[in-house]
C-alpha positions in Angstrom: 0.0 0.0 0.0 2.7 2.5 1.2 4.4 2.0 -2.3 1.3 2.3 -4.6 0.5 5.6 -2.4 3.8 7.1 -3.7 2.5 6.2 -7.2 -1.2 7.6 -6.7 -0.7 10.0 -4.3 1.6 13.0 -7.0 -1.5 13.1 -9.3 -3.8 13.4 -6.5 -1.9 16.5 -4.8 -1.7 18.2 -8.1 -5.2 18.2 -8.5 -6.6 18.7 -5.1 -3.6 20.9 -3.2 -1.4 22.7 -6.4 -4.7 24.7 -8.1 -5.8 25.6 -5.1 -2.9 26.7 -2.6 -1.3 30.4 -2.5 1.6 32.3 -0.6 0.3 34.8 1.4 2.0 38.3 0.9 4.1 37.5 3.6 5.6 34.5 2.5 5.8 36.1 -1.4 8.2 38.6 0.2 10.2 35.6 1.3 10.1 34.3 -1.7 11.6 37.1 -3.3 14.6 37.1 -0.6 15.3 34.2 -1.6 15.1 34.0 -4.5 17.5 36.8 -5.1 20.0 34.8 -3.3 20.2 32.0 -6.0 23.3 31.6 -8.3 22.4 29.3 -11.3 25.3 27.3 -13.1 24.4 26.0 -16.5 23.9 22.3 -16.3 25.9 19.7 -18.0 23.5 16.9 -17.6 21.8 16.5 -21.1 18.3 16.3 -19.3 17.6 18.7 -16.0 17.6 16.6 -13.1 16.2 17.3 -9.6 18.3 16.0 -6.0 16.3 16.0 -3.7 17.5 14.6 0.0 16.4 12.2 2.6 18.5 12.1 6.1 18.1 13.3 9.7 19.4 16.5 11.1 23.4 15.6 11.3 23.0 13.1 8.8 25.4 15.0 6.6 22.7 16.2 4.2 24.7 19.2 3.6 27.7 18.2 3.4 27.0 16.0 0.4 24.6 18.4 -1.0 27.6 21.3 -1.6 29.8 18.2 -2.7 27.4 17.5 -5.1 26.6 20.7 -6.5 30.4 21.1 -6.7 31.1 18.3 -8.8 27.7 18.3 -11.4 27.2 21.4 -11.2 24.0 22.3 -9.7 22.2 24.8 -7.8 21.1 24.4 -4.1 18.0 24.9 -2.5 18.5 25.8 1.1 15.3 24.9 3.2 16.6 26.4 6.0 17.9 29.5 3.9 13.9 29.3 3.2 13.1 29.6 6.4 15.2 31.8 7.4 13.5 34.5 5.3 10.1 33.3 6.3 10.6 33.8 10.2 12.4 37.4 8.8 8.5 37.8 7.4 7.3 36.7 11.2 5.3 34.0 9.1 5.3 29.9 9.7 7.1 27.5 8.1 4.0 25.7 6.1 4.9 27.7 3.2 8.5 26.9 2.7 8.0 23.5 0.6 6.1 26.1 -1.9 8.7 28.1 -2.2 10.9 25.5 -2.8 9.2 24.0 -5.4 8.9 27.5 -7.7 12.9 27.7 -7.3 13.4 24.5 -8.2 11.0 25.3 -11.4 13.0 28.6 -11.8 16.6 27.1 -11.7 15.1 24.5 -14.1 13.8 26.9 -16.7 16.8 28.9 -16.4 18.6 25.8 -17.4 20.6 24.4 -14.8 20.1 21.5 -11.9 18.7 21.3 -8.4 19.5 19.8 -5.4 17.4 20.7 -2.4 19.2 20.7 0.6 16.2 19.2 3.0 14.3 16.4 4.4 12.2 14.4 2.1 11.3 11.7 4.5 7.6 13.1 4.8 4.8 11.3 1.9 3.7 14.4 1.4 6.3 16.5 0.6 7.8 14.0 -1.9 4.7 13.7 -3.9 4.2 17.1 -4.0 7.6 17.6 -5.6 7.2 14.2 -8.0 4.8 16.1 -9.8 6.1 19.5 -9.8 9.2 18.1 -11.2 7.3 15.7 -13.7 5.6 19.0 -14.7 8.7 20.1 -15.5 10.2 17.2 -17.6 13.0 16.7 -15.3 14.2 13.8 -13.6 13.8 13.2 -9.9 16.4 11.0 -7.6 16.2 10.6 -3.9 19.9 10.3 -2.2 19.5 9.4 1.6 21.9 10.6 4.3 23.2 8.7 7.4 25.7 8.0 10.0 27.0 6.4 13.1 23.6 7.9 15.6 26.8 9.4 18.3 28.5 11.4 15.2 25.4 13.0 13.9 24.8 13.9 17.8 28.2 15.1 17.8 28.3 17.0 15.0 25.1 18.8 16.4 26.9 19.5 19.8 29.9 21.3 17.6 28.7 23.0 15.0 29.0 26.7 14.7 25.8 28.6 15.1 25.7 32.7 14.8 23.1 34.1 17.7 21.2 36.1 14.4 18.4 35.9 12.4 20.1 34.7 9.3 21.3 31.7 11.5 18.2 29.4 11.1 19.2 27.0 14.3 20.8 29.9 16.0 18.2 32.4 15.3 16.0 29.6 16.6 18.4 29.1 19.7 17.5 33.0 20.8 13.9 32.4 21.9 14.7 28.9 23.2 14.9 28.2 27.3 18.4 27.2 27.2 20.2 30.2 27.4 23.6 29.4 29.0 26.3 27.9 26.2 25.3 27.1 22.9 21.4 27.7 22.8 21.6 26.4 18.7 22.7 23.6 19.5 20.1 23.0 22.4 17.4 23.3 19.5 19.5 21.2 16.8 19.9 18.4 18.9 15.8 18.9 19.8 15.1 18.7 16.0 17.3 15.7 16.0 15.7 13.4 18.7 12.2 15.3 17.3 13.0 13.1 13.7 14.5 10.2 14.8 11.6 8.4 14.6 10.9 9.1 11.0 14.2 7.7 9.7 14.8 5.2 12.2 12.7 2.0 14.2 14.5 1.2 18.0 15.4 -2.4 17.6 15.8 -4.1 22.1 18.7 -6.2 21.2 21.9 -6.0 23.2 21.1 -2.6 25.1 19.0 -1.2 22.0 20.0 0.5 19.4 18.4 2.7 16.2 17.9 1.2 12.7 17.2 2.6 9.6 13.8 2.3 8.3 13.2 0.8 5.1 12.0 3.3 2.9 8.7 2.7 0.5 10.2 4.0 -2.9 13.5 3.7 -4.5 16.7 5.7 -3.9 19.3 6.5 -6.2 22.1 6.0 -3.7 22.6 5.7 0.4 25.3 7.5 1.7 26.5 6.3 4.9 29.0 9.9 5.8 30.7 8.7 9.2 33.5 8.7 7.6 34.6 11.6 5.7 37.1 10.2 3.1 34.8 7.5 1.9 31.7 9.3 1.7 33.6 12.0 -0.6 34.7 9.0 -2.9 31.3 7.6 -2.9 29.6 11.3 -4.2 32.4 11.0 -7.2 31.2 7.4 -8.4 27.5 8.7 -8.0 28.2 12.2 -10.0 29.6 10.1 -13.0 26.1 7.7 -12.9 24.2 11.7 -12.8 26.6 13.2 -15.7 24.8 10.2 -18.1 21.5 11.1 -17.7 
């Protein structure tokens, strides 16, 4: 069933949610902002083709999403960039996938690629985007993101995050309760343990430990980025598979 939904369910949204949703005035001002902020490369794949990402916070998501866009090329779509602009707005979030979606059509038009540098682990979301991108005569491939569950922590605990506005987790970090060292992290790590569910099933075998879920649709490629040297070898051998289509 789940797998004949993520057949169905594109044609379904584009009927009953794409004629009929809007951005408020609010979120077309972030829009704009955004917008502005993209910087389309020319694409050297002979069809368009459309990234987009499925991995928890930590997971390495971006990391392989700038490799990526360095080595096709192709143009990224921030969601938290997105964001960023719609809490600038003092709007919610419900219209960033929108947004999304009409810079991915833009960048396509324009003639380059797109990777969008975001979860795609909701139904939802992914069907939404299988028929924009259809609508588009592009190509859509999921990569998923993950790692040893103590690195993607750690890699929460020392990232860098700016106390500003233009910082989505440390932006966030300003208003959260945790106001001593390192509020962005505080609200990363939240995110993190938030998700873990989606991506991951808690197997009670010899203490317990988090496994990946199987996922209901094909992937192109699962990156597994713990390790640094061999993730960056893996993106080559799956930019060279890309550069065919």
């Amino acid at each position: 069933m789940k797998r004949l939904m993520e057949v169905i369910l594109p044609g379904i949204i584009g009927i009953m949610v794409h004629k009929r949703e809007f951005l408020t005035q609010k979120e077309l001002r972030a829009q704009d902002a955004f917008m502005k902020t993209l910087e389309i490369t020319p694409r050297e794949t002979k069809n368009p083709v459309v990234i987009a990402i499925i991995g928890l916070v930590g997971s390495g998501k971006t990391s392989v999403v700038r490799e990526l866009a360095k080595l096709l090329p192709a143009t990224i779509v921030e969601g938290d960039d997105i964001r960023v602009q719609l809490r600038k707005q003092s709007e919610r979030y419900e219209g960033a996938r929108k947004i999304a979606e009409n810079a991915v059509l833009k960048v396509i038009k324009q003639g380059g690629n797109v990777i969008l540098d975001s979860d795609h682990i909701d139904q939802k979301k992914r069907a939404s985007l299988r028929e924009k991108v259809k609508q588009a005569g592009a190509k859509l491939i999921f990569i998923r993101t993950h790692a040893n569950y103590d690195v993607m922590a750690g890699r929460a605990i020392i990232a860098e995050y700016r106390p500003s506005k233009d910082d989505f987790f440390g932006g966030a970090g300003l208003k959260s309760k945790w106001q001593d060292s390192n509020p962005g992290a505080v609200v990363k790590l939240r995110e993190m343990w938030r998700r873990t569910p989606n991506h991951y099933r808690w197997e009670n075998k010899v203490g317990g430990r988090w496994v990946l879920k199987k996922l209901p649709f094909n992937v192109f490629v699962t990156v597994d980025t713990t390790d640094e040297n061999e993730w960056k070898a893996e993106i080559q051998k799956v930019v060279k598979r890309i550069l065919q289509f």
